[in-house]
NUKOL-278043 format. One record per atom (N, C-alpha, C, O): residue in three letters; x, y, z. Coordinates in steps of 0.1 Angstrom, whole numbers, plus 5000, padded with zeros to 4 digits. Atoms other than C-alpha are relative to their C-alpha. Layout:
BEGIN
alaXYZ...
END
This chain:
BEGIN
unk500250084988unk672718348729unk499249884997unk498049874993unk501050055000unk671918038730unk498949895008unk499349795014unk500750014992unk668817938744unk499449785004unk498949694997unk499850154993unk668717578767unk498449894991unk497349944994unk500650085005unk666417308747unk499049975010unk499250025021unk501150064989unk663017128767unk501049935005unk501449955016unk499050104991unk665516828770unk501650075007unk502350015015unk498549944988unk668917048785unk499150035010unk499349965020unk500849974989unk666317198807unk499149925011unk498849965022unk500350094990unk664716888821unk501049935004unk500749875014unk498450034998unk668516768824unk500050065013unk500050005023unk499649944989unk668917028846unk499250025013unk499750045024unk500550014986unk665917018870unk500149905002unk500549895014unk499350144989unk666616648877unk500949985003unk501249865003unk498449984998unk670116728885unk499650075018unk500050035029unk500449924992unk668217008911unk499649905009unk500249875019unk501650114993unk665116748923unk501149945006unk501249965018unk499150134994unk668016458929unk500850125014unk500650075026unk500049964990unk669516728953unk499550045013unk499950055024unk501149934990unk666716878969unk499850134996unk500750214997unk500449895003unk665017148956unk499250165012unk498650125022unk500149914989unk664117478979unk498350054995unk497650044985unk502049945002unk660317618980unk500650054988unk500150024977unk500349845017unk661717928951unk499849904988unk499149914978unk499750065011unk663217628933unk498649954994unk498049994984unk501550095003unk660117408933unk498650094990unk498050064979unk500349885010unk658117718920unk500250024995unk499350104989unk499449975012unk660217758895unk499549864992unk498749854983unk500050155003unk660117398888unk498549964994unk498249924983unk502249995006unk655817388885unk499850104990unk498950094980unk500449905013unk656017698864unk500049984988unk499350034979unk499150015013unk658317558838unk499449844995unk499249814983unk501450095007unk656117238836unk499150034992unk498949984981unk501249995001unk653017408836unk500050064983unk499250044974unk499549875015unk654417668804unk499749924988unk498749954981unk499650075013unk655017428777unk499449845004unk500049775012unk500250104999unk653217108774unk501349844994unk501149724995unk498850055001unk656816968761unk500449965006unk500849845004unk499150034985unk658216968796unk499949915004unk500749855012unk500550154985unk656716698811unk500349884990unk500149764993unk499750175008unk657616438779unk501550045002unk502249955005unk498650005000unk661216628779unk500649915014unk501649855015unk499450044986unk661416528817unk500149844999unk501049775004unk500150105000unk660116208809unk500949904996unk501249805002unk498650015011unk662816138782unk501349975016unk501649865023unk499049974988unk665616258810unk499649875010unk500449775011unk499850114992unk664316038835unk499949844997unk499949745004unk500050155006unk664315738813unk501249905000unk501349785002unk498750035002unk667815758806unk501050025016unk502149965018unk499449994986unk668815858844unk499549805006unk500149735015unk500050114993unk667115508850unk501149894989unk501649794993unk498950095005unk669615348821unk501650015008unk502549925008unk498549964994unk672715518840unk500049915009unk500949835011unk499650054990unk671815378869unk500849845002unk501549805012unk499950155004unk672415028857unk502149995000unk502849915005unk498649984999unk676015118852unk500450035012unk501450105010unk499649944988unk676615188892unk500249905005unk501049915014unk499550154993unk676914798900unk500949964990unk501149834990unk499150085004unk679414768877unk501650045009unk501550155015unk498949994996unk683114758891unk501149924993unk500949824987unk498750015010unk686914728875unk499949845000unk499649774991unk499850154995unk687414398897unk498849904997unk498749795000unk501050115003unk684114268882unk500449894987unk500049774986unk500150115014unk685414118848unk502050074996unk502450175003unk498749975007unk689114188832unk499650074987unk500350164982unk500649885017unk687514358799unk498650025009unk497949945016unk501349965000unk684514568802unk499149914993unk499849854985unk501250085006unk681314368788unk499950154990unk499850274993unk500349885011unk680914568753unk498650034999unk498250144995unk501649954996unk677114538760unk499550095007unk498350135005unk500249944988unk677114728791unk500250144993unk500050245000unk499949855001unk677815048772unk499050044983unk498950134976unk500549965014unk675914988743unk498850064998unk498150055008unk501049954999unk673115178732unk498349884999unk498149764994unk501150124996unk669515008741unk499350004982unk499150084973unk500550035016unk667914828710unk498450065004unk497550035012unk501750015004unk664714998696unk500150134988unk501050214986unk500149965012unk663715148667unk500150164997unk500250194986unk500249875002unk663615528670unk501250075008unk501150185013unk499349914992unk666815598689unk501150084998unk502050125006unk498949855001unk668715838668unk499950145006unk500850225008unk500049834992unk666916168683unk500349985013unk500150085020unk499750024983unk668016048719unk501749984999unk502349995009unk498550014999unk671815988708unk500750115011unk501750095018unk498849924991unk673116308729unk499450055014unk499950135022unk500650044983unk670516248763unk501049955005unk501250015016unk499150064995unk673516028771unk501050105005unk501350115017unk498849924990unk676116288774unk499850115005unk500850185008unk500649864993unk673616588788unk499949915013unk500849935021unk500550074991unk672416328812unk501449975009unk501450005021unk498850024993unk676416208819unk500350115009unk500350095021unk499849924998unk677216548824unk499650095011unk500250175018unk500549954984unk674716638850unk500549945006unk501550005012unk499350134987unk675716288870unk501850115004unk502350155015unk498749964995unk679216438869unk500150145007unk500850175016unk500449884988unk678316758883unk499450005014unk499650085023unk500450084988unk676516588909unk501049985008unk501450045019unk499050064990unk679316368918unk501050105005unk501550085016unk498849964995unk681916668916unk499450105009unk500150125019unk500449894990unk679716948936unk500149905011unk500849935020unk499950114989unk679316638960unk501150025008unk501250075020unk498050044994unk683316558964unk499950135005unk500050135018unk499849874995unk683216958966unk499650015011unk500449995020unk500550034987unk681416968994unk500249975011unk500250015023unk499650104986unk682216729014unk501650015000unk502249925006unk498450044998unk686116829010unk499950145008unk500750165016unk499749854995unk685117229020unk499549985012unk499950065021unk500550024985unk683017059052unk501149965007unk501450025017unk499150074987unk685816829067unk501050125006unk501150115018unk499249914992unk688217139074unk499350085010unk499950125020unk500949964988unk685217299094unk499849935011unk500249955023unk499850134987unk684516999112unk500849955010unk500649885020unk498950084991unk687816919123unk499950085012unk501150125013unk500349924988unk687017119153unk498850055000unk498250074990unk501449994996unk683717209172unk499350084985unk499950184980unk501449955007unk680717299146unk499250065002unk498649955003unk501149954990unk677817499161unk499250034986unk499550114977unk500950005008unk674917459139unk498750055003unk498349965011unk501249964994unk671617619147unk499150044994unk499650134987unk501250005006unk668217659133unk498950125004unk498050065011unk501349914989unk665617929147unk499050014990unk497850034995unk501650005002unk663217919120unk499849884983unk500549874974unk499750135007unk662117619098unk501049904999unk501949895008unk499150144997unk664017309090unk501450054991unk501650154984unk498849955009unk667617289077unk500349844999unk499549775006unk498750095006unk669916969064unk501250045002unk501550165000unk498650015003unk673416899066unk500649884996unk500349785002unk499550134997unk675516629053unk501250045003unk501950124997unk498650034992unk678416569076unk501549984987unk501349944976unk498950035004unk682116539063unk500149874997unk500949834988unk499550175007unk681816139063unk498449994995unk498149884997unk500950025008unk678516179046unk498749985003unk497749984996unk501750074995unk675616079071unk499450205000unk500050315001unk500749915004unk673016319066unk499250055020unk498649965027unk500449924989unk672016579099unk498750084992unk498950144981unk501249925004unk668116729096unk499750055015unk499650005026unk500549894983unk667216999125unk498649994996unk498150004984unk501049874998unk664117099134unk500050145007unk500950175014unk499949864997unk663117439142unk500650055013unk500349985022unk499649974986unk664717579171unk501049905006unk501349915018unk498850084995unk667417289173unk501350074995unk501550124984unk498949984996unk670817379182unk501049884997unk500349795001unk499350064996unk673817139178unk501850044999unk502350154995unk498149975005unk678117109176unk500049854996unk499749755003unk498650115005unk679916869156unk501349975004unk502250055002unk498450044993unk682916739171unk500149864995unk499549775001unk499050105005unk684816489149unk501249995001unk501950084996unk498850054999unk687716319156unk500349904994unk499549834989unk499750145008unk689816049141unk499849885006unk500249775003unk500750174992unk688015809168unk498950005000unk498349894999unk501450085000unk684515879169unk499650164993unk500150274993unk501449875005unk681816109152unk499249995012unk499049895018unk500349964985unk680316279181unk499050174998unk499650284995unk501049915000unk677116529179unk499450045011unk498649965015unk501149944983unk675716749214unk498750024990unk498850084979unk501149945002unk672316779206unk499750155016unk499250125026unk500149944991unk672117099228unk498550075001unk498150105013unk500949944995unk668817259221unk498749934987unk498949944975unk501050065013unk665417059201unk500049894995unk500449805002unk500050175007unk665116769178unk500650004983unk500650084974unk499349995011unk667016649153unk500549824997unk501049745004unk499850115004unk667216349131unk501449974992unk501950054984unk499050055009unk670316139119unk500349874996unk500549785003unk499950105006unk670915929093unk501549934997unk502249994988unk498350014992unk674515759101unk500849954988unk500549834985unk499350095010unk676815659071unk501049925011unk501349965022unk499850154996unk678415279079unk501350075006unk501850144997unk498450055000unk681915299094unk500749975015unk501250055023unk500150034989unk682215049120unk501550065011unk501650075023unk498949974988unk685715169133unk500350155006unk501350205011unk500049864994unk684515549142unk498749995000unk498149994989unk501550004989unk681115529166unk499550124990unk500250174981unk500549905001unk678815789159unk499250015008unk498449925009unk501249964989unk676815959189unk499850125005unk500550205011unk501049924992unk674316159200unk500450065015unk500449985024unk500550024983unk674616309234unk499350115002unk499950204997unk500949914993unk672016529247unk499549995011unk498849905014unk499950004984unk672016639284unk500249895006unk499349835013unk499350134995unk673916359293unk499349874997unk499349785005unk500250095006unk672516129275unk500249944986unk499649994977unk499050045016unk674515929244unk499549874997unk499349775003unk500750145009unk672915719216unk501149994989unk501550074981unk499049995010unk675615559199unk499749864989unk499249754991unk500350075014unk675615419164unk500849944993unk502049964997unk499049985010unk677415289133unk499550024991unk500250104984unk501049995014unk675215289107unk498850004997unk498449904990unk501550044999unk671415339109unk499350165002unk500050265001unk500749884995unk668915619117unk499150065012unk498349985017unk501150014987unk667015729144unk500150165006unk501250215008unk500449864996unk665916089156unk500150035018unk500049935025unk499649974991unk666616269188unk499450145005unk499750255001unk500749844993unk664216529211unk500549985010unk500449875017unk499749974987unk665716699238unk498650105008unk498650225009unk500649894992unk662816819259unk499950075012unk501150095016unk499249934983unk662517009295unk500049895008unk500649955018unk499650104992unk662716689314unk500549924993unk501449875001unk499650155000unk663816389295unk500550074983unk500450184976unk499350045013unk665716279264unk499049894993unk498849794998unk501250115008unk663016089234unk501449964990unk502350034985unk499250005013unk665115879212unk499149864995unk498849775002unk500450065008unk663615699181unk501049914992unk502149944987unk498950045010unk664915449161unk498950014984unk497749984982unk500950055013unk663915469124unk500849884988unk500449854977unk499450025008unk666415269109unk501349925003unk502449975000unk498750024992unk668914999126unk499749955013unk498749905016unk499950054983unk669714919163unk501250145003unk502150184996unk499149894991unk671515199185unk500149965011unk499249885013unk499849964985unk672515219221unk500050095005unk500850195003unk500349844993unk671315449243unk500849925014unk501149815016unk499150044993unk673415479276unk500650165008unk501550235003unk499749924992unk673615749301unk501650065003unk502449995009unk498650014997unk677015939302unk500750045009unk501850105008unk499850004982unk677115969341unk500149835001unk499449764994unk500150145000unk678315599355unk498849975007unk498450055016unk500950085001unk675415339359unk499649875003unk500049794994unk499650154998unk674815009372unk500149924987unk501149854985unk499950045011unk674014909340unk499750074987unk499250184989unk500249925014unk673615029301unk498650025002unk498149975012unk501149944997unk670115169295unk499849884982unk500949844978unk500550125007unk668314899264unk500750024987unk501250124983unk499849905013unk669314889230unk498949984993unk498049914997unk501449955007unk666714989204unk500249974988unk501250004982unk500150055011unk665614839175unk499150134989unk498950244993unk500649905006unk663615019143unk498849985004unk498349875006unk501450004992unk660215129155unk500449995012unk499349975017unk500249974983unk661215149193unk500750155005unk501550225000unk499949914999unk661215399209unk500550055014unk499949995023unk500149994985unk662515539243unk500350165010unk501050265007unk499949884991unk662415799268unk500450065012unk499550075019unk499450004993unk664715909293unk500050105008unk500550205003unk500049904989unk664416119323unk501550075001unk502549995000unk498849944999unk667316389326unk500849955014unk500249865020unk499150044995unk670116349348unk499350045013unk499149955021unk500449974985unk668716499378unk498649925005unk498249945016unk501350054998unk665316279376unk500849865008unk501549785001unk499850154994unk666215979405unk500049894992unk500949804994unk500350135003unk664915729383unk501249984991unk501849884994unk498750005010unk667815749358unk500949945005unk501349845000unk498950104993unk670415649381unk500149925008unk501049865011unk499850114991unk669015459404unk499849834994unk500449734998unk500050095003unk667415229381unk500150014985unk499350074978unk500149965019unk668115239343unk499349874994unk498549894986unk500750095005unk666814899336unk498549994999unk498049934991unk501449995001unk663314979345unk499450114986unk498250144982unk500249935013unk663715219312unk499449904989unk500249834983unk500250125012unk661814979287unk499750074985unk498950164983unk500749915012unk661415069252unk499149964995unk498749844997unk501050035002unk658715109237unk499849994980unk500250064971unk500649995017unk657114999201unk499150124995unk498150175000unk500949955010unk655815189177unk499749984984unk500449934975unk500450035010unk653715209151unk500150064986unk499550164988unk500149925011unk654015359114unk499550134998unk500150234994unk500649914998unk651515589118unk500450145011unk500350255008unk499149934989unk653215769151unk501050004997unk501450055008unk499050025005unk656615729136unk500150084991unk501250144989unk500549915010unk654815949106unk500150155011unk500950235014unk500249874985unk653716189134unk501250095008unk501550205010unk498849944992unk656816219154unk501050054987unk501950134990unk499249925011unk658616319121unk499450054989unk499850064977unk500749885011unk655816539104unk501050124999unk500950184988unk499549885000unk658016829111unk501149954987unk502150024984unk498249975013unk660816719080unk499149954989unk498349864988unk500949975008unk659516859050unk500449804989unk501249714990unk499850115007unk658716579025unk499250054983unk498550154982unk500749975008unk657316558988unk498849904999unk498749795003unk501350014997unk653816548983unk500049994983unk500550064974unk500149995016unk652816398949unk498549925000unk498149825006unk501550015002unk649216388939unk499849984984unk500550044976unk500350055017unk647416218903unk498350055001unk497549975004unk501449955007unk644016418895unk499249975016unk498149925017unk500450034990unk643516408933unk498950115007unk499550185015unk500949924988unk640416638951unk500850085003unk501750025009unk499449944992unk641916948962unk499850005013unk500550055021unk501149954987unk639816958990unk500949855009unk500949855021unk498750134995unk642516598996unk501350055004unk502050015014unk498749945001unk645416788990unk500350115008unk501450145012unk499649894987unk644717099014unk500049895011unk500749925021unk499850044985unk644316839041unk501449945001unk502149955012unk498650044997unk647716689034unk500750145004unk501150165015unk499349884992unk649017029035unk500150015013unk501050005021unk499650034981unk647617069070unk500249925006unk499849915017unk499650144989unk648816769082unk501250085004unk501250125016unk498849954999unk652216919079unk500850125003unk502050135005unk499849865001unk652017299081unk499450065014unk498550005019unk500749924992unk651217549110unk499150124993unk498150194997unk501049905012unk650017759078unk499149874998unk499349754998unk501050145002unk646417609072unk499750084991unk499950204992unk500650005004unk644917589044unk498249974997unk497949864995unk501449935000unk641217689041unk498949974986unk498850094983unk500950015009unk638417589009unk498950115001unk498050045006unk500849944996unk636117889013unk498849974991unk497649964995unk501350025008unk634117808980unk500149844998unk501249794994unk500950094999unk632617498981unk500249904988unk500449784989unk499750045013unk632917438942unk501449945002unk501749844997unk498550085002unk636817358949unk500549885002unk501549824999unk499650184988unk636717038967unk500449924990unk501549864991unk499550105003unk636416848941unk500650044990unk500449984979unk499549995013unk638416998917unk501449935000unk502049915011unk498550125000unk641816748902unk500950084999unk501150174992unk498449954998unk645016828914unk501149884993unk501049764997unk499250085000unk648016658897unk501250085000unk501450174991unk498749934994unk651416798911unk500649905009unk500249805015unk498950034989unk654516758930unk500250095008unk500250205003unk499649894998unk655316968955unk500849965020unk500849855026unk499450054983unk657016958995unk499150055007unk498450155005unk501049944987unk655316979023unk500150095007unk499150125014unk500349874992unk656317259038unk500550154990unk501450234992unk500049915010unk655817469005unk498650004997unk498349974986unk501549935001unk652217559010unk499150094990unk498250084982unk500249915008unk652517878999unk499950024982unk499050064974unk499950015015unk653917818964unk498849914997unk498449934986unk501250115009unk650917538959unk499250134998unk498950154986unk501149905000unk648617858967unk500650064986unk500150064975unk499949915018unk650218048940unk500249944988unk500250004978unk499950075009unk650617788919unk498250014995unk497950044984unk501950005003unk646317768919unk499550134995unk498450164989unk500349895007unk646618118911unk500550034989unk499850064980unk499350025014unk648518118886unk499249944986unk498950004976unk500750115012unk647017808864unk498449975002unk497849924993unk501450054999unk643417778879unk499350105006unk498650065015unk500949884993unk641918118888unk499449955009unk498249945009unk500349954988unk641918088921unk500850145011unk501950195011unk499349894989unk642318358949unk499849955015unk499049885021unk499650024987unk643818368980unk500250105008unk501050175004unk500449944989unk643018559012unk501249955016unk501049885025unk499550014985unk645518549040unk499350065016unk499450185016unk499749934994unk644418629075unk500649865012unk500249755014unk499150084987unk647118509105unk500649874993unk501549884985unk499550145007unk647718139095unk499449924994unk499549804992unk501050135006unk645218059076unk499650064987unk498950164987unk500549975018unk644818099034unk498749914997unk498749794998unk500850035007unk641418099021unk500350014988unk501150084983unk499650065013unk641217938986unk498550044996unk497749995004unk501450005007unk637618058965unk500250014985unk501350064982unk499949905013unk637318128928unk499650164996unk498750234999unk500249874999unk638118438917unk498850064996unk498750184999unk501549945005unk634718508902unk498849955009unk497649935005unk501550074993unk632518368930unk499650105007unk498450115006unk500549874994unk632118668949unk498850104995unk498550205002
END
């Protein structure tokens, strides 16, 4: 049997990472760092050459009549015969990429072609759609997909849920939640249904929002950073006057806030733990906790997502004798010998 090299093996978690890695993954992923001081030059290697590929992605057929023989040549410098076969571990993830991708997205469109019912009840999920724009729930959101060969068309029926719209001006994309439709072609912007009104954010673009009961007039459109809030269908103000709906600006920092709930990665260089549990709770309904005192300032340098808590905890147990104490929602962190 034989057993995968540092460099096949960092091949293969940046093949993972570039998809999105899952809490187990990511734990796996810090373990196999932490094992072998190899890992992290093997990765470094791998991502050297993922940044040479990239370079090849603005090329096209219609760019030149012959290929440019430089464009595939290997880069000038003095030590680069042990890197000759990075290129085709490295090709070979890209192409598993691209083909699980195609795959994908060829086993979604036959689902799609008729209603979707998508639903979430505990933590966050992802989807990317059949034409490619990327759907993120939060907890307890509900929706149906209904695509047609005229418009992409999403109920938001229960929660909040952000989407990021791939371009294609001649099939809309919209939102409706309790009668209210934010429609798009290409941009981003998140969507809470709560018990009175409809919130819709833009992060990314211009949308129209637009009541889908008739109206004297359309309700504003919304730029990135604005923000707006819409009383349900039975609230007077909605139909009698939709223009007095104004949107509103925001700022970075609230824009952060209203989309803490979608996990993100968290990457820290020799940072204070006692820094690093507060990011955690920024993000977590699990808190973390410093019981001993000595921890604060101890250097953290990792990667990890934000709503993978847990795995940091055992990661500190693991590599830095610490222990951890659960009670309810809250992990105490001490050294294991301070007691």
């Amino acid at each position: 049997m034989n057993i995968p090299t540092p460099d096949e093996q960092a091949a293969d978690w940046l093949v993972r990472r570039d998809r999105g890695l899952t809490p187990a993954e990511q734990d796996d992923y810090l373990q196999w760092l932490a094992a072998d001081p190899r890992h992290g030059d093997a990765l470094a290697r791998q991502q050297a050459t993922w940044r040479e590929l990239d370079l090849l992605s603005d090329w096209r057929p219609e760019h030149a009549r012959e290929p440019n023989p430089a464009l595939l040549a290997p880069p000038r410098r003095a030590a680069r015969r042990p890197f000759r076969w990075l290129v085709p571990v490295a090709l070979a993830s890209a192409a598993a990429v691209v083909a699980g991708f195609f795959f994908q997205r060829d086993a979604r469109h036959h689902s799609q072609a008729a209603a979707d019912l998508i639903a979430v009840a505990i933590g966050y999920e992802k989807r990317f759609l059949d034409d490619g724009s990327l759907l993120e729930l939060n907890r307890g959101a509900s929706v149906v997909v209904e695509y047609t060969a005229a418009e992409r068309r999403v109920r938001l029926l229960t929660g909040e849920a952000h989407f990021t719209v791939a371009k294609n001006p001649s099939r809309p994309f919209i939102v409706s939640a309790a009668g209210v439709e934010t429609r798009a072609i290409g941009t981003a912007f998140n969507v809470r249904l709560a018990s009175g009104s409809v919130e819709v954010l833009v992060t990314e673009g211009r949308v129209q929002v637009a009541p889908s009961s008739p109206t004297p007039a359309p309700l504003p459109m919304l730029g990135v950073g604005e923000k707006l809030t819409v009383p349900l269908e039975n609230d007077p103000n909605l139909n009698s006057s939709p223009a007095a709906l104004v949107p509103v600006a925001v700022g970075a920092e609230e824009i952060a806030r209203a989309l803490a709930w979608q996990p993100r990665l968290l990457q820290f260089s020799s940072a204070p733990l006692a820094e690093v549990v507060a990011e955690f709770n920024r993000y977590n309904t699990l808190q973390l906790a410093l019981a001993d005192p000595a921890l604060a300032a101890f250097p953290v340098t990792t990667s990890f997502r934000s709503d993978n808590a847990e795995g940091f905890v055992r990661l500190l147990e693991v590599t830095a004798g610490v222990q951890a104490e659960r009670r309810g929602d809250t992990i105490s962190l001490r050294l294991a010998n301070s007691r």
